[in-house]
NUKOL-468622 format. One record per residue (C-alpha): residue number from 0; residue in three letters; y, x, z. Coordinates in Angstrom, 3 decimals. Layout:
# NUKOL-468622
(node NUM 'Ala' (Y X Z))
...
This chain:
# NUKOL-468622
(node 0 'Unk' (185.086 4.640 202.934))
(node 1 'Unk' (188.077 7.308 203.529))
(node 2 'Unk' (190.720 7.855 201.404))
(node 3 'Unk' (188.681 11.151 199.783))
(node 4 'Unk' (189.751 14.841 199.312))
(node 5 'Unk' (190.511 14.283 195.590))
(node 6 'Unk' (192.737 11.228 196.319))
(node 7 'Unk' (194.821 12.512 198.995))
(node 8 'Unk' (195.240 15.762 197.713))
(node 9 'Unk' (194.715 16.092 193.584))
(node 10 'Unk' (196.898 13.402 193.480))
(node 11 'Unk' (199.986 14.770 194.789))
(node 12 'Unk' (199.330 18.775 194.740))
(node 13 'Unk' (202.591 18.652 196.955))
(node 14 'Unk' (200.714 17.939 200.130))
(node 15 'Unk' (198.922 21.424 199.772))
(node 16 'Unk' (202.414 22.655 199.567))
(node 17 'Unk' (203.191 21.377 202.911))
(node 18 'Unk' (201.096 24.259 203.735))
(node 19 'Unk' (202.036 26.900 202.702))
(node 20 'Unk' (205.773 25.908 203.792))
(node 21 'Unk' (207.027 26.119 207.369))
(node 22 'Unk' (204.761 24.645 209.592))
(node 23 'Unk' (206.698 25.714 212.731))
(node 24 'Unk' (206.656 22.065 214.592))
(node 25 'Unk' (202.592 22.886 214.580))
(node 26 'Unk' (202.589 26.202 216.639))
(node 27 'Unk' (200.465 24.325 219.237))
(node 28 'Unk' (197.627 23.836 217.140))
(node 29 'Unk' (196.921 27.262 216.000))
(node 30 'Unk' (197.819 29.080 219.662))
(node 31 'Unk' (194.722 28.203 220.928))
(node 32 'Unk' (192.371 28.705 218.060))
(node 33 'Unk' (194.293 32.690 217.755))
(node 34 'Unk' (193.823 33.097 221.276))
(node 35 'Unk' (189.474 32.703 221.180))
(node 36 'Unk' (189.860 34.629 217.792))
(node 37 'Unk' (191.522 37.594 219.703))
(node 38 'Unk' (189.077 37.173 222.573))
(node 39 'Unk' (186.352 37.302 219.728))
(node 40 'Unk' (187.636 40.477 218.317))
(node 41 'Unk' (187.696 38.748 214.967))
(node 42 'Unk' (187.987 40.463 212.311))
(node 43 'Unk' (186.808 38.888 209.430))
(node 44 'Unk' (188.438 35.270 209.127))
(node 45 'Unk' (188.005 32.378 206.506))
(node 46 'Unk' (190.346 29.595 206.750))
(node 47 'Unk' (189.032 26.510 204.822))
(node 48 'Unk' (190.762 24.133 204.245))
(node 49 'Unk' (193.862 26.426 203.271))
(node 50 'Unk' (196.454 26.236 206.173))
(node 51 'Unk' (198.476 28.979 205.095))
(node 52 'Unk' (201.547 29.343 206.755))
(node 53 'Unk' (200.161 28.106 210.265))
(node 54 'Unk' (197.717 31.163 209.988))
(node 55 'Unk' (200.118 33.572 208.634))
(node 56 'Unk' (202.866 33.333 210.831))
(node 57 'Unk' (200.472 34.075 214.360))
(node 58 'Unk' (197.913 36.336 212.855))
(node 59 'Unk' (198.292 40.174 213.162))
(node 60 'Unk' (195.146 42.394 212.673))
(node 61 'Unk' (192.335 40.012 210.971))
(node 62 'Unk' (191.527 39.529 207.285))
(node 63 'Unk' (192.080 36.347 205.876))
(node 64 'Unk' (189.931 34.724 203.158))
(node 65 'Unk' (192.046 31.378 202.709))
(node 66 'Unk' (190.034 28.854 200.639))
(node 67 'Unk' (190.282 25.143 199.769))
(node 68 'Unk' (188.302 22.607 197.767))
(node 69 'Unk' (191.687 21.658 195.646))
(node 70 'Unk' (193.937 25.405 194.503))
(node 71 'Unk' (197.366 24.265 192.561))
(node 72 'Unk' (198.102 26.780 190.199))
(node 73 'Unk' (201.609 27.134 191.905))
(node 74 'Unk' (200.082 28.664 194.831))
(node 75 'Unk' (198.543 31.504 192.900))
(node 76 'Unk' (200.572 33.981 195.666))
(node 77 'Unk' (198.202 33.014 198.050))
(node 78 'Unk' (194.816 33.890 196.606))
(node 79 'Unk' (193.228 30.992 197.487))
(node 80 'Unk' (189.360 30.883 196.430))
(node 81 'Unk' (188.612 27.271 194.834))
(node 82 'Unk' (185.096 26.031 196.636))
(node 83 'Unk' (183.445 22.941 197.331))
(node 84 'Unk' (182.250 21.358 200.522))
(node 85 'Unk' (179.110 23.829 200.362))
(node 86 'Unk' (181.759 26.691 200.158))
(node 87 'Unk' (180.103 28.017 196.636))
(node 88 'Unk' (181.735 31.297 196.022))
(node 89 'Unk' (182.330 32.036 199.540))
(node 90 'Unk' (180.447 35.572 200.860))
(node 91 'Unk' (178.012 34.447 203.484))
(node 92 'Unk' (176.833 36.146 206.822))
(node 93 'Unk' (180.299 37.987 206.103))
(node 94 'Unk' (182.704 36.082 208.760))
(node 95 'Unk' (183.219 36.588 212.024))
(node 96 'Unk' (184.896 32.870 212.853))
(node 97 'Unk' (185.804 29.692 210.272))
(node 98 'Unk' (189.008 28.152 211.101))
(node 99 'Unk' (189.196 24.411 210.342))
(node 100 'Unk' (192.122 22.843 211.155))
(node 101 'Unk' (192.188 18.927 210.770))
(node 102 'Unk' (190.484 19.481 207.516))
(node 103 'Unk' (187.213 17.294 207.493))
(node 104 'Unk' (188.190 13.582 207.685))
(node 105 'Unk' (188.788 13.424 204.110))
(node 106 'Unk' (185.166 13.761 203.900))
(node 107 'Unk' (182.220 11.038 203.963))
(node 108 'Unk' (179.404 11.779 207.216))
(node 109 'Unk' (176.974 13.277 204.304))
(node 110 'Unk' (180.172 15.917 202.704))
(node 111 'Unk' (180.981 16.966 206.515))
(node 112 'Unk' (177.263 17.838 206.921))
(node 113 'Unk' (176.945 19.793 203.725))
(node 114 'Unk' (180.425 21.362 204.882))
(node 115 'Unk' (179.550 22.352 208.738))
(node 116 'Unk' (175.723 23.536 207.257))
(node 117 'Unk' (178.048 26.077 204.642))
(node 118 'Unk' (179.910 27.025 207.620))
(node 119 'Unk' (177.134 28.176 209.490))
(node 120 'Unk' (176.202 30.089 206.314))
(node 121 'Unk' (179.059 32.012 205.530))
(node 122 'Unk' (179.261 33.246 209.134))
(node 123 'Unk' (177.654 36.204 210.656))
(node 124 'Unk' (174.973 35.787 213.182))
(node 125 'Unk' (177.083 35.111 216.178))
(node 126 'Unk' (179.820 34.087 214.282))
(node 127 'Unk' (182.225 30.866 215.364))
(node 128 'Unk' (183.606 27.775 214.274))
(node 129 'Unk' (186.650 27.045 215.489))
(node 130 'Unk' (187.963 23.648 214.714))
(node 131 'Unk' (190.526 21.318 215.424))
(node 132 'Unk' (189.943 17.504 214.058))
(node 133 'Unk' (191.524 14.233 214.774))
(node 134 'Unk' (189.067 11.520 216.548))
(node 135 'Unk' (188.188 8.090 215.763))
(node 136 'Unk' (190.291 5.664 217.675))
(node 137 'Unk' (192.728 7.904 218.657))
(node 138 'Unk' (196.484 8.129 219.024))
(node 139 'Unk' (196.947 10.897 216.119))
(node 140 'Unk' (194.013 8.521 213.978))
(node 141 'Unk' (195.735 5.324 214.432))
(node 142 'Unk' (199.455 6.767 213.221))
(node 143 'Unk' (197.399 8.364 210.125))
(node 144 'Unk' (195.834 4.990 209.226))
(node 145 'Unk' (198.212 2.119 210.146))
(node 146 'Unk' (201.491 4.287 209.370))
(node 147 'Unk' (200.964 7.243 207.058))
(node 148 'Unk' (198.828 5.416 204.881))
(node 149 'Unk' (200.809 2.399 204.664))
(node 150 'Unk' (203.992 4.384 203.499))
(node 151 'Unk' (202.026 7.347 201.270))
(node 152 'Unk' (201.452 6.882 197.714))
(node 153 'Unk' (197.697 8.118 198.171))
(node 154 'Unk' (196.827 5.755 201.058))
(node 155 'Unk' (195.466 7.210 204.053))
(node 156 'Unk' (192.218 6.168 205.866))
(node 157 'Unk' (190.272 9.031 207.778))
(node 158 'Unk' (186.596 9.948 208.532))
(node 159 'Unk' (187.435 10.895 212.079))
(node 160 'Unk' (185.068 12.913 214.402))
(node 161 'Unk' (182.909 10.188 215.919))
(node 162 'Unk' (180.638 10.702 219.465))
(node 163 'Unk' (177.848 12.168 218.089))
(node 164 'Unk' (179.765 15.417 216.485))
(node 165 'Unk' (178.328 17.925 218.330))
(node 166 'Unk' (174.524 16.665 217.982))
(node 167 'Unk' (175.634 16.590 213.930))
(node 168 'Unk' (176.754 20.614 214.374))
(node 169 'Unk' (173.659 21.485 216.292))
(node 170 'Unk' (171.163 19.884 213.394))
(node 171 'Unk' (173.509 21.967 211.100))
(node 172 'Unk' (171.875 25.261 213.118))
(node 173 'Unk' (174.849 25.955 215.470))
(node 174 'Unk' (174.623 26.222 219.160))
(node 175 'Unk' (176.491 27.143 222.204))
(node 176 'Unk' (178.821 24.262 221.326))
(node 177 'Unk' (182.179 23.039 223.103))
(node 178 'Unk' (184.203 19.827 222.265))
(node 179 'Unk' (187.196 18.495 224.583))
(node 180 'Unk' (190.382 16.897 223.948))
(node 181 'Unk' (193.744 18.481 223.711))
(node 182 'Unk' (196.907 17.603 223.229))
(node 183 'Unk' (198.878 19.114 221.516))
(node 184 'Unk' (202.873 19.939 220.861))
(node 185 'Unk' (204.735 19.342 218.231))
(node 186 'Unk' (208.297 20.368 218.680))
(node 187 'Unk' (211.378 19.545 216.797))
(node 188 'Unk' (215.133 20.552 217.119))
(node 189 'Unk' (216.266 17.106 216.023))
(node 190 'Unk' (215.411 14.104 214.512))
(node 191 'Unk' (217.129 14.911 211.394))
(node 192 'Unk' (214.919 17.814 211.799))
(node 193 'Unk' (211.679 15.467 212.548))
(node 194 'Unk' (212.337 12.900 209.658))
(node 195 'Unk' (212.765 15.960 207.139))
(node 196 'Unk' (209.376 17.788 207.797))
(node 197 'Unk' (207.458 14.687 208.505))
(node 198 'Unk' (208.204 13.176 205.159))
(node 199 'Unk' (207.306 15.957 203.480))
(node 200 'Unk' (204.514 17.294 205.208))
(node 201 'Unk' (202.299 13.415 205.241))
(node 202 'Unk' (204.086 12.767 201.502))
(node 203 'Unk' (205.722 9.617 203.049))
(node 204 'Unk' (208.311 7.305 201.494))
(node 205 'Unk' (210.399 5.593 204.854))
(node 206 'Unk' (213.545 5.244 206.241))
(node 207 'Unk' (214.647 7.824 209.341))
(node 208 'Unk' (214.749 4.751 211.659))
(node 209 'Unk' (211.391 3.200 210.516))
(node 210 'Unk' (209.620 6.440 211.300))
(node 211 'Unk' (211.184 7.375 214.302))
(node 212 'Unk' (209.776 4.018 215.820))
(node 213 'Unk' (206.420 4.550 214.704))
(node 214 'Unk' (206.164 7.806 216.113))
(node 215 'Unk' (207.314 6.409 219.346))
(node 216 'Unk' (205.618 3.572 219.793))
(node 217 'Unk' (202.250 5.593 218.130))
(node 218 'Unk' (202.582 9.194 219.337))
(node 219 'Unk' (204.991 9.325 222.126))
(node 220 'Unk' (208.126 11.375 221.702))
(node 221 'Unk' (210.694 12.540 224.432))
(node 222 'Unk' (213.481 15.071 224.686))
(node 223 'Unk' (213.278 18.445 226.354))
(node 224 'Unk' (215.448 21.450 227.169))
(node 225 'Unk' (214.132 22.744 223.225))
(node 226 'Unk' (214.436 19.548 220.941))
(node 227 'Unk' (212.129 16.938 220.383))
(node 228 'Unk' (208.152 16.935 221.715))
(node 229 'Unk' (205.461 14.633 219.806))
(node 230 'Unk' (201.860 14.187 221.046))
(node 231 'Unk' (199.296 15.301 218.655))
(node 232 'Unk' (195.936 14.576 220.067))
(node 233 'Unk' (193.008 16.538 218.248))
(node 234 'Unk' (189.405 17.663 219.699))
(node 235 'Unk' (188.737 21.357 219.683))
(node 236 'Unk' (185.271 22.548 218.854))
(node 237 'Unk' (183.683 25.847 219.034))
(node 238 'Unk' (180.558 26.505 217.922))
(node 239 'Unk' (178.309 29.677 217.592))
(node 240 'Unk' (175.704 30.449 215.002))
(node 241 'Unk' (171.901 30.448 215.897))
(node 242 'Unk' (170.089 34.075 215.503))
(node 243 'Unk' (167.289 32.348 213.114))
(node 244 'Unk' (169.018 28.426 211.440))
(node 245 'Unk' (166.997 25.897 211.856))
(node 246 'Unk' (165.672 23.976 208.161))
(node 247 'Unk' (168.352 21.035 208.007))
(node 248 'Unk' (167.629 17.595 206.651))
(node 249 'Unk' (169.945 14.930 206.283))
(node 250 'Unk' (172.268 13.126 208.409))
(node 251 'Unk' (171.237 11.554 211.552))
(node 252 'Unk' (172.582 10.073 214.297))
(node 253 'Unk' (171.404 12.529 216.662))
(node 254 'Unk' (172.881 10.258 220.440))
(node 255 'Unk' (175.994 10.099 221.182))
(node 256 'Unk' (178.017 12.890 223.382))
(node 257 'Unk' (181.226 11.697 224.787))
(node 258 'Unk' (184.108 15.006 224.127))
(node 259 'Unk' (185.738 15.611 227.455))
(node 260 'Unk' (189.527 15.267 228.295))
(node 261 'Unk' (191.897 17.790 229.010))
(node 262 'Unk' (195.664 17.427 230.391))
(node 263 'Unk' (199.144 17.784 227.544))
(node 264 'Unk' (198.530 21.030 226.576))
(node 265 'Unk' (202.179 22.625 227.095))
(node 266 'Unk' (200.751 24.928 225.372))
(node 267 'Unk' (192.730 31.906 197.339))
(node 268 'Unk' (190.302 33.077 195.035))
(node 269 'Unk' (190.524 36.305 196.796))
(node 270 'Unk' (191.105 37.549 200.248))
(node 271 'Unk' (194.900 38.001 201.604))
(node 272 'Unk' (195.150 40.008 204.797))
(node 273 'Unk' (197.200 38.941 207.017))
């Protein structure tokens, strides 16, 4: 089973923090996601799970409905609507694109179904998901398991995307679906800089040297012209809502569809615009 939602999260509110906070290092992740938003002409936007900061600092001209399944009451600036993995409370056929950015594997096989199927309803016909998830045996999946959750309070074991994700988003009514690897960026200025927002943003207790040599020998990390770049493999997936949903069911294993590799990328309870 994965370490859950509730136990990562209501257990140490500061993690959703981390999110609202400077996310700078993370650029990478959100570039391309803004980029099909812009070619979308998006301009209705939910974010779920809340990644505040990441969103707010690259988007211009969309509205934002943030929303999570856990709302601290110390983030009541942001407006974040308080839902549950069928997004109850959420407006639906009212978005234009879901953003989901590593936000699922928290979740068992049967919450991520009830989650993608809510997707598909809050969005507009011809609407998008746009996610970005971490993999099962993975780069970015084995530093969350063997070294975040071995130094977190909370423990960390994920329900990464397995093969057969984009047969599960297709019995959840979507279609027109993409999935490939990228990785992606993260960029420090130091590695005073590194330990500092790493410790904070997994909620990690460790020494500077300790973690430094896990990211190495997990991630990959090397020195450029600009600081420090880490390796942070996760599979985008974009997905496009079916004109009439199909009934959905429960979980299957619908086959298994292998994602497909790309190069190092070198590239609240109501709605905030952004």
């Amino acid at each position: 089973m994965p370490t859950t939602y509730t136990e990562r999260f209501a257990r140490n509110t500061e993690l959703i923090h981390a999110y609202a906070g400077d996310n700078s290092p993370r650029m990478a992740e959100i570039k391309h996601l803004y980029a099909i938003l812009k070619r979308l002409n998006a301009k209705h936007v939910l974010n779920v799970p809340f990644e505040g900061n990441l969103v707010k600092t690259i988007a211009r001209t969309e509205a934002i409905t943030f929303a999570d399944f856990i709302v601290p009451d110390t983030l009541d600036e942001w407006n974040i609507i308080q839902t549950d993995y069928e997004l109850t409370g959420i407006p639906r056929d009212h978005f234009d694109a879901v953003l989901s950015i590593a936000g699922i594997h928290h979740l068992t096989d049967q919450e991520q179904l009830q989650f993608i199927v809510a997707t598909r309803q809050v969005l507009r016909r011809g609407g998008r998901l746009l996610m970005v998830e971490v993999t099962s045996e993975s780069s970015t999946s084995r530093f969350l398991d063997t070294f975040v959750g071995r130094y977190t309070p909370t423990g960390h074991t994920g329900n990464y995307l397995k093969d057969d994700f984009v047969g599960v988003l297709s019995q959840a009514g979507y279609r027109r679906i993409t999935r490939k690897t990228i990785v992606h960026e993260w960029i420090f200025a130091h590695e005073e800089h590194l330990y500092i927002w790493m410790t904070k943003f997994f909620g990690i207790r460790v020494s500077k040297p300790v973690l430094l040599r896990h990211v190495r020998d997990l991630l990959g990390m090397r020195r450029s012209g600009n600081g420090l770049k880490i390796d942070w493999r996760l599979d985008f997936v974009s997905a496009e809502t079916e004109k009439m949903p199909r009934k959905i069911s429960s979980l299957r294993s619908p086959g298994k569809t292998s994602p497909s590799r790309l190069p190092a990328d070198a590239s609240t309870r109501r709605r905030v615009s952004a």
